[in-house]
FIZA-955502 format. One record per residue (C-alpha): residue number from 1; residue in one letter; y, x, z. Coordinates in steps of 0.5 Angstrom, whole numbers, plus 500, padded with zeros to 3 digits. Layout:
# residues N
@loro=NUM; voti=A; yy=Y; xx=X; zz=Z
...
***
This chain:
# residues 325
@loro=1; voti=X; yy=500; xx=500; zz=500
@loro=2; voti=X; yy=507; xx=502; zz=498
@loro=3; voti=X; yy=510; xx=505; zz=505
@loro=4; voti=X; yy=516; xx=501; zz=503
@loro=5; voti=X; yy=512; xx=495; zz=503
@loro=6; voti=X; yy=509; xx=497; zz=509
@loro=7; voti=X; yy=515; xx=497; zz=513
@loro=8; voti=X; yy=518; xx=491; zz=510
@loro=9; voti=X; yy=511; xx=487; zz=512
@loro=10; voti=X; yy=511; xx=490; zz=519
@loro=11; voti=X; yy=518; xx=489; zz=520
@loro=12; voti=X; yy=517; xx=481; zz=518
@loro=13; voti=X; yy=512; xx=482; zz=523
@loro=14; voti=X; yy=516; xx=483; zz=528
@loro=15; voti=X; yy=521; xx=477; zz=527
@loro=16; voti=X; yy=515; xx=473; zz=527
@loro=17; voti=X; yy=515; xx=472; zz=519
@loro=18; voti=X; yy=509; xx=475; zz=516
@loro=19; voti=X; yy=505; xx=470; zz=514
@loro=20; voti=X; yy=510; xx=467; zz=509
@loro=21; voti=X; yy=512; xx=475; zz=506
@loro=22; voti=X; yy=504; xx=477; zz=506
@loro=23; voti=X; yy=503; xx=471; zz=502
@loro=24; voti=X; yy=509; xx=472; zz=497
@loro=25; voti=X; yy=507; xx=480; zz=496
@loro=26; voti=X; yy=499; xx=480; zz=497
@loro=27; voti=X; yy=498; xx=473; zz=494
@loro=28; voti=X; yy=503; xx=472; zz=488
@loro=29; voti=X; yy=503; xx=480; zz=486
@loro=30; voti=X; yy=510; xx=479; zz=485
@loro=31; voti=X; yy=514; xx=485; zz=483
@loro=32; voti=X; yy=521; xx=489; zz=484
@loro=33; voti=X; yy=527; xx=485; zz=485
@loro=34; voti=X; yy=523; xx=478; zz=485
@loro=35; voti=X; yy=519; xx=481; zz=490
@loro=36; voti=X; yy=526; xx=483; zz=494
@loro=37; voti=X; yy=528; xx=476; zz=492
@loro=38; voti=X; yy=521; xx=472; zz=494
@loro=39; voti=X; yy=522; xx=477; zz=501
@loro=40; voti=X; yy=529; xx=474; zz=502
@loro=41; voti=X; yy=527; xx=467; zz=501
@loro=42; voti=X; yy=521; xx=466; zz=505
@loro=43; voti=X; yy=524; xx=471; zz=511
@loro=44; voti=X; yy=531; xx=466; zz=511
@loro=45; voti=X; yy=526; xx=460; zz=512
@loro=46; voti=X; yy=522; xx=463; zz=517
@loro=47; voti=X; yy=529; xx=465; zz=521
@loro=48; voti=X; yy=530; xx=458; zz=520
@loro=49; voti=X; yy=524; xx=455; zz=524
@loro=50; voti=X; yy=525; xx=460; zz=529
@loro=51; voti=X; yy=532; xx=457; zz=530
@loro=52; voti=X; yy=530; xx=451; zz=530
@loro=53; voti=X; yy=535; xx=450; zz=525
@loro=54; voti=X; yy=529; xx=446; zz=521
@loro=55; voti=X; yy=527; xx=440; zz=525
@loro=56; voti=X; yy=523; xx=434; zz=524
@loro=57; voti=X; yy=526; xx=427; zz=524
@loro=58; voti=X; yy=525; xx=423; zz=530
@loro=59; voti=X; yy=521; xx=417; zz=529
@loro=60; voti=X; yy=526; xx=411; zz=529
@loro=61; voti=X; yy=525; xx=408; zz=535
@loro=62; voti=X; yy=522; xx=401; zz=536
@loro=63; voti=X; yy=527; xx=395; zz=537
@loro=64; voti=X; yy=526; xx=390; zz=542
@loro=65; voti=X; yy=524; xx=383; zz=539
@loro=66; voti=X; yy=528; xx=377; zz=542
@loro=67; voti=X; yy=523; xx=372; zz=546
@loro=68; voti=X; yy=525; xx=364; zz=547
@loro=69; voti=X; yy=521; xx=365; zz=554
@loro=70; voti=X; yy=528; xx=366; zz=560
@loro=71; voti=X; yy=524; xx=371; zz=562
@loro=72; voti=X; yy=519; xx=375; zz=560
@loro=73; voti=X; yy=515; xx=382; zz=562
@loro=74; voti=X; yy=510; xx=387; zz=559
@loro=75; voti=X; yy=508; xx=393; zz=562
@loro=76; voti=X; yy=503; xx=400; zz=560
@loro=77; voti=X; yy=497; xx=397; zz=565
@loro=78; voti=X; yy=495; xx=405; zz=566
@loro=79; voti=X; yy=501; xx=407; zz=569
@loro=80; voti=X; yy=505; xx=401; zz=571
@loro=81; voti=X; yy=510; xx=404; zz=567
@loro=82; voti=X; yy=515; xx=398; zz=565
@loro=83; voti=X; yy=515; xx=397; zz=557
@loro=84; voti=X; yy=520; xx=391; zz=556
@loro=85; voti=X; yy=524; xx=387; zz=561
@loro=86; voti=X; yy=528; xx=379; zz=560
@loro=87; voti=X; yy=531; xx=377; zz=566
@loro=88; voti=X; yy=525; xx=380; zz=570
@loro=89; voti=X; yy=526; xx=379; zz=576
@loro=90; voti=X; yy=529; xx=372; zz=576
@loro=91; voti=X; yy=525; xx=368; zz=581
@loro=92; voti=X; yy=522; xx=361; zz=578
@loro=93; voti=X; yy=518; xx=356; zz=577
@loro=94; voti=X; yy=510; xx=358; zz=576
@loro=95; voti=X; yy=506; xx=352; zz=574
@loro=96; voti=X; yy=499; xx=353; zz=573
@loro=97; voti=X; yy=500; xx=361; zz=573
@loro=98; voti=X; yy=500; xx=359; zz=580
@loro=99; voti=X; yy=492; xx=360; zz=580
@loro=100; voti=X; yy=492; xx=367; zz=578
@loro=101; voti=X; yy=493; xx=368; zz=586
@loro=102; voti=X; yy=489; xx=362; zz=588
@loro=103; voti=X; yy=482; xx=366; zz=584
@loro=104; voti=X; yy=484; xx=373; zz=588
@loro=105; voti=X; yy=484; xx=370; zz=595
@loro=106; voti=X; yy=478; xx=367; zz=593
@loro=107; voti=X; yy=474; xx=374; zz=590
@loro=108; voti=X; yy=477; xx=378; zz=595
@loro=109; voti=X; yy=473; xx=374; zz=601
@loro=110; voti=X; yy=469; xx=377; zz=606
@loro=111; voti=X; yy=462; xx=375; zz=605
@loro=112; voti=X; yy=463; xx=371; zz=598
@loro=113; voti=X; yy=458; xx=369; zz=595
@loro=114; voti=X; yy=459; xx=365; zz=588
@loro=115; voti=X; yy=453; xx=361; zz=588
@loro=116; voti=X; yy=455; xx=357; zz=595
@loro=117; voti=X; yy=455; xx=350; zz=593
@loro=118; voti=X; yy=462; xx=345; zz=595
@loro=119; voti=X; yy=461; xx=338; zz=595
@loro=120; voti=X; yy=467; xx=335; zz=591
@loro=121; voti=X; yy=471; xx=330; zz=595
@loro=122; voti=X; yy=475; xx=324; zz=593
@loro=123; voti=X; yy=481; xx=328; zz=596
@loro=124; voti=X; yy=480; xx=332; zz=591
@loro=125; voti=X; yy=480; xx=326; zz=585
@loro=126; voti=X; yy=486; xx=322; zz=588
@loro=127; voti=X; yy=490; xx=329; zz=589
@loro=128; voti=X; yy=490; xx=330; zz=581
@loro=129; voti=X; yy=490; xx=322; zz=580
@loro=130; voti=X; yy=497; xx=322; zz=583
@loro=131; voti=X; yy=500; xx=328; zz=581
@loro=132; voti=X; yy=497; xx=327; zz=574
@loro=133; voti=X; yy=495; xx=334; zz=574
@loro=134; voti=X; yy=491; xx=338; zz=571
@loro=135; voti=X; yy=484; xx=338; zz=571
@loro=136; voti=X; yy=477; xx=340; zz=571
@loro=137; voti=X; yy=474; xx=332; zz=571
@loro=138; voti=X; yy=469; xx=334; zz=577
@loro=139; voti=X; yy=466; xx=328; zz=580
@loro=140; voti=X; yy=465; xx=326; zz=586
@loro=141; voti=X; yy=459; xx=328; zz=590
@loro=142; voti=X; yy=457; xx=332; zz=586
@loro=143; voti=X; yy=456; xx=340; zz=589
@loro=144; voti=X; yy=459; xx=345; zz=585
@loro=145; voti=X; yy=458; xx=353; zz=586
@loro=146; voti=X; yy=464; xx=357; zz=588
@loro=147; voti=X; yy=462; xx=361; zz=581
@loro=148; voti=X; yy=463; xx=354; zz=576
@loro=149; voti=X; yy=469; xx=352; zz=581
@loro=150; voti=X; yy=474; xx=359; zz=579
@loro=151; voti=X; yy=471; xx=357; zz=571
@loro=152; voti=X; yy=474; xx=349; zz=572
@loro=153; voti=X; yy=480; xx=353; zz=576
@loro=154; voti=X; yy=482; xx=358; zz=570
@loro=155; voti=X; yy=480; xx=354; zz=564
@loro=156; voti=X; yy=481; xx=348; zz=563
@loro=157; voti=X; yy=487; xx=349; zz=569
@loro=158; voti=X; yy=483; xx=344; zz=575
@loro=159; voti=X; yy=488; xx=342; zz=579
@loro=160; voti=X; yy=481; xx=338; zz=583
@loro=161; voti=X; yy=478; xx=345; zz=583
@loro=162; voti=X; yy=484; xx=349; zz=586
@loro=163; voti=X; yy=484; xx=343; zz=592
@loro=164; voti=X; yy=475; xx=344; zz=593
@loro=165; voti=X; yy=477; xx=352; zz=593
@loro=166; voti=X; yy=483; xx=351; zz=598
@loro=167; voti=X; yy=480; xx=347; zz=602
@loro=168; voti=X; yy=473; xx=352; zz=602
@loro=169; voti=X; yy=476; xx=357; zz=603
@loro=170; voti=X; yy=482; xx=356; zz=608
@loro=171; voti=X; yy=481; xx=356; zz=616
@loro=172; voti=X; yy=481; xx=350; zz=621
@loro=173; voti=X; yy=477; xx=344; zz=623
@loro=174; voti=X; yy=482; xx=339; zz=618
@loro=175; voti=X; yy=482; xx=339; zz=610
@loro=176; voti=X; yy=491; xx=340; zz=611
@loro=177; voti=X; yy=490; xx=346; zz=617
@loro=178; voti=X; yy=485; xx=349; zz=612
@loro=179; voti=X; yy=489; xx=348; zz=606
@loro=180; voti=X; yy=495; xx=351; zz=609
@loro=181; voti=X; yy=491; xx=356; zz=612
@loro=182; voti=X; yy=489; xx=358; zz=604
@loro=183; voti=X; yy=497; xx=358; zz=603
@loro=184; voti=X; yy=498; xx=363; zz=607
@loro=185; voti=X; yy=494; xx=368; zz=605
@loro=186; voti=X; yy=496; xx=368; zz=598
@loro=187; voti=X; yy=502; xx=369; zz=601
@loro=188; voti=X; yy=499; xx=374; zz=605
@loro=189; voti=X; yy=495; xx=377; zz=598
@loro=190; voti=X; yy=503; xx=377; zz=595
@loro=191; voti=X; yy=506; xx=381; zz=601
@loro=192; voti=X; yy=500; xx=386; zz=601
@loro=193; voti=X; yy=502; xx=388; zz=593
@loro=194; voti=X; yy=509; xx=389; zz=595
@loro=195; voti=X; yy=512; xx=383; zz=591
@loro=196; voti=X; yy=519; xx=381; zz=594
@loro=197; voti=X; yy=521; xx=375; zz=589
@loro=198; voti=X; yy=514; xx=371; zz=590
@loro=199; voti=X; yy=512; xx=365; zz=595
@loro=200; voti=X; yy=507; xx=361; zz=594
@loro=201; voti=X; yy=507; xx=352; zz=597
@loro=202; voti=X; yy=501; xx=350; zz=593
@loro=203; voti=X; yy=495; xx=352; zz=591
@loro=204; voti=X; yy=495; xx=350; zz=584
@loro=205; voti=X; yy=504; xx=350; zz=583
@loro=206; voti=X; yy=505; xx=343; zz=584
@loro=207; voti=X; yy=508; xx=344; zz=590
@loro=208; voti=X; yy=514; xx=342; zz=593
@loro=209; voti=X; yy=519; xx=345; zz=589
@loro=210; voti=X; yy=518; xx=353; zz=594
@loro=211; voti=X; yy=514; xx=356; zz=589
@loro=212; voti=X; yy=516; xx=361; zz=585
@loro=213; voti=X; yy=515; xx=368; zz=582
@loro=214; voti=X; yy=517; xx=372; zz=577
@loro=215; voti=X; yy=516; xx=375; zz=571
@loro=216; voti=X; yy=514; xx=383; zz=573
@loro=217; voti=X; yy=511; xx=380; zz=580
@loro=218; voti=X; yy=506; xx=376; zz=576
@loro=219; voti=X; yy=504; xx=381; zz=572
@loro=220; voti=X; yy=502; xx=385; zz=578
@loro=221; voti=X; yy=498; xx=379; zz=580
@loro=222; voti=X; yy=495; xx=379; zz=574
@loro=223; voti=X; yy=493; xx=387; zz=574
@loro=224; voti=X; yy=491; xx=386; zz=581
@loro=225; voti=X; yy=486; xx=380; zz=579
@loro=226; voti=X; yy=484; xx=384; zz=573
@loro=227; voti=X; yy=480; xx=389; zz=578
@loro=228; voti=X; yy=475; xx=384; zz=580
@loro=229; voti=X; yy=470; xx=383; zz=574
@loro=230; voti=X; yy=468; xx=377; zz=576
@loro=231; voti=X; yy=476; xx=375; zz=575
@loro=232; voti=X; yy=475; xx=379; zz=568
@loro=233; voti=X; yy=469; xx=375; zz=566
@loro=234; voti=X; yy=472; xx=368; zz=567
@loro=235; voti=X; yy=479; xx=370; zz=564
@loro=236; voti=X; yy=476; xx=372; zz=558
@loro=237; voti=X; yy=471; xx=366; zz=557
@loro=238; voti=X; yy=474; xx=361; zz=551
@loro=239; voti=X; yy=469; xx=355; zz=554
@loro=240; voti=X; yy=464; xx=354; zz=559
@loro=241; voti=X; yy=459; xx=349; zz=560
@loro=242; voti=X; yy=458; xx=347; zz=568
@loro=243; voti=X; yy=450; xx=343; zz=570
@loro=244; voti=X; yy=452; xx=340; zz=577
@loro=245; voti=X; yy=448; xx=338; zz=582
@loro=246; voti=X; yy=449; xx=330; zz=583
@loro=247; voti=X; yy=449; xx=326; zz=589
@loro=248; voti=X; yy=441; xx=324; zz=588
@loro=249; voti=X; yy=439; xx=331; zz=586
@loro=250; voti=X; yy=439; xx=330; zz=579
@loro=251; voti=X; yy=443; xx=336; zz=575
@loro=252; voti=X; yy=450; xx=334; zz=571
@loro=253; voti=X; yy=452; xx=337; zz=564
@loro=254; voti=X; yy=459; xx=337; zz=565
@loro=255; voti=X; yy=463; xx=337; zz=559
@loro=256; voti=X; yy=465; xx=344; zz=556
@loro=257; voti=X; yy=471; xx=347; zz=560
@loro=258; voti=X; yy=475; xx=350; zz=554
@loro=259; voti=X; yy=480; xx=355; zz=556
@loro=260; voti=X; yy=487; xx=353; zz=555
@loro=261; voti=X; yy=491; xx=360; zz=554
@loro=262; voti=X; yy=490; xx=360; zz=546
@loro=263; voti=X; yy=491; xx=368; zz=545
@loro=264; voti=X; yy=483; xx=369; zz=546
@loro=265; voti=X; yy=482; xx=366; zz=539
@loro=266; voti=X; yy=489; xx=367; zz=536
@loro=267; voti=X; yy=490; xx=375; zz=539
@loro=268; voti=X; yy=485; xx=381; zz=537
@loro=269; voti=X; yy=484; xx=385; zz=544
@loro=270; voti=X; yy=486; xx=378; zz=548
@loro=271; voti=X; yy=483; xx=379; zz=556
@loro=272; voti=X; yy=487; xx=374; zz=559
@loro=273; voti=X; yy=490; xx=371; zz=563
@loro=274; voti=X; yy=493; xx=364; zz=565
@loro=275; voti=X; yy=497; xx=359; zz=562
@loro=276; voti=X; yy=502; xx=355; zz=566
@loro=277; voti=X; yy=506; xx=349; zz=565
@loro=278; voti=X; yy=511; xx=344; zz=568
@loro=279; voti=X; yy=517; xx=339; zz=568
@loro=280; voti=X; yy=521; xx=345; zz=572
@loro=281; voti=X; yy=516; xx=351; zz=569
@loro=282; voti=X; yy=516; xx=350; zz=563
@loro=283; voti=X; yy=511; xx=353; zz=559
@loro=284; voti=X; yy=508; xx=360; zz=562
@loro=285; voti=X; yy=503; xx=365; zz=560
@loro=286; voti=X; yy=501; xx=371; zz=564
@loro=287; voti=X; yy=497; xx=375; zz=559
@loro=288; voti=X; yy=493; xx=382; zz=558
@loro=289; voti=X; yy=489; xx=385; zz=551
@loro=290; voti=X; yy=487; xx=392; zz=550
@loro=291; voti=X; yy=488; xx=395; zz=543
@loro=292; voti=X; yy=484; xx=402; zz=542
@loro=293; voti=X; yy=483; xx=404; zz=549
@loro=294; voti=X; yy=491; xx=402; zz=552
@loro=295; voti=X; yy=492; xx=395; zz=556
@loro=296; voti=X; yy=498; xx=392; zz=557
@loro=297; voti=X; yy=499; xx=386; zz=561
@loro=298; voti=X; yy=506; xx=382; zz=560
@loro=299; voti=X; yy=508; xx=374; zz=562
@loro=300; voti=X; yy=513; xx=369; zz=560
@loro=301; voti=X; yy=516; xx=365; zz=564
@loro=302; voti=X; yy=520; xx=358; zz=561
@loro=303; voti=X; yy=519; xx=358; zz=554
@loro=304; voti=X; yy=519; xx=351; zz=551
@loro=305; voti=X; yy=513; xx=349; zz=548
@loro=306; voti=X; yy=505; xx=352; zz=548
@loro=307; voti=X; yy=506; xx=355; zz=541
@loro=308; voti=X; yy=512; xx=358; zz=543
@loro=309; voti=X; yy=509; xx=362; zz=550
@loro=310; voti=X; yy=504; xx=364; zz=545
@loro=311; voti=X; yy=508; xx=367; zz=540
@loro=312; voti=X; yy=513; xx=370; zz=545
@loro=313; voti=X; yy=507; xx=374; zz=547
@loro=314; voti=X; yy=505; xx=376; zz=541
@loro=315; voti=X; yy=511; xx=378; zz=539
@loro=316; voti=X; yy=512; xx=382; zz=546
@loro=317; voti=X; yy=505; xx=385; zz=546
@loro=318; voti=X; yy=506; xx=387; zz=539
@loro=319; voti=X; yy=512; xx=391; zz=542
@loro=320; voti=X; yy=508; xx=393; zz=548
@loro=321; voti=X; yy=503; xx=397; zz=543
@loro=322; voti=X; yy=508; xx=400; zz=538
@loro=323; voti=X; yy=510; xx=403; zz=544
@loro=324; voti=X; yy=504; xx=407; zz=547
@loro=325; voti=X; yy=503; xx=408; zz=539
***
């Protein structure tokens, strides 16, 4: 090699640019002043890539979409991190999404066991009767296991399955202590996970106008009940079908149970969790979906229809998973 070569490929070396000179040299075979000039060319570009004065484009940035919900949340379930805010952190009304701590209170009973059997109570049907609630048309008499009641309360939204919950799992010698006693755990339940903006009056969010919650403090509920497999089975169940024991011992097919969050069949990577509705609610949905190993959990709170809280959602999910890329 030519010793002014040489020297011009270990200086270049020494800056950090040997591999575009020894490509214009070695490979190209370029001789005198071009070489100079191919030398020069590739020496100034790779002074520029070391000085940072060649820099890639940013990737633009992904832009917030507008929501019809008054509030709304999403979140990286991995590390919690805050994905989109919407009046976040406004207290209001809940609805149904109410049920997402009625089934955590229930799971997170001491000695649970799901195949123990409740017997339906006409308290229970004149309950729903009066309110025009939700739910799961249970008969009376009948025995359900605790299991086919969490599937009445989270499907179909069975304000009758939350009461026989309630009153199962609530302390007192009264069916009224009992469900007060409920009441207060979930509230206890709501305490524990550090939400300051959440109270609950009810068991199911019909209540007496002191149920409220928010849309990040939802979520987190959600997230925490998601933890239970049994929860996570149940959520992410489109229809179920409950065989009842009657009151003579016969078996009762009930009719299928379909699962009212319409994200399951209309989202790909849907894993929940519940919708909610009322005169002041207004229409909510509390959701999860898992895309190429990422989850993230969001709500909307007072949006104005079902179609609506499910394309509110979607557009949020869509931008919650843009954002994790």
């Amino acid at each position: 090699m030519r010793p002014h070569l040489l020297w011009t490929l270990n200086s270049a070396a020494r800056q950090g640019h040997s591999t575009y000179i020894g490509v214009n040299h070695l490979i190209t075979g370029i001789p005198g002043s071009r070489v100079r000039r191919a030398t020069a060319v590739a020496v100034t570009a790779g002074a520029m890539l070391a000085t940072g004065a060649l820099t890639a484009a940013p990737a633009q940035a992904v832009t917030a979409p507008t929501i019809v919900a008054k509030g709304g949340y999403v979140m990286n379930n991995a590390n919690g991190k805050t994905l989109y805010t919407k009046a976040a952190d406004t207290r209001r009304s809940t609805g149904s999404t109410t049920k997402i701590m009625t089934a955590k209170v229930v799971l997170a009973s001491a000695n649970l066991n799901l195949d123990a059997k409740v017997t339906i109570q006409k308290a229970y049907s004149d309950y729903v009767v009066a309110n025009n609630a939700s739910q799961a048309h249970l008969i009376v008499g009948d025995k359900v296991t605790v299991r086919q009641l969490l599937y009445g309360l989270m499907l179909p939204s069975g304000c009758d399955a939350a009461y026989a919950l309630a009153d199962k799992f609530g302390a007192g010698s009264t069916r009224a202590a009992r469900v007060k006693s409920f009441i207060g755990k979930m509230n206890t339940a709501a305490k524990s996970l550090g939400l300051t903006n959440t109270h609950f009056d009810s068991f199911d969010g019909i209540g007496s106008g002191n149920n409220y919650s928010t849309p990040r403090d939802l979520t987190k509920i959600a997230s925490s009940a998601m933890k239970n497999s049994t929860f996570r089975t149940v959520v992410k169940t489109k229809s179920y079908t409950a065989k009842t024991i009657t009151k003579t011992g016969s078996t009762r097919t009930m009719q299928p149970w379909v699962n009212t969050n319409g994200l399951l069949s209309s989202y790909s990577g849907t894993i929940g969790v519940k919708t909610g509705s009322g005169p002041e609610a207004q229409y909510c949905l509390v959701f999860a979906a898992t895309r190429n190993g990422k989850t993230v959990y969001g709500t909307v709170l007072a949006s104005t229809s079902i179609a609506q809280r499910e394309a509110d959602a979607k557009k949020l999910l869509n931008y919650g998973f843009a954002q994790l890329g």
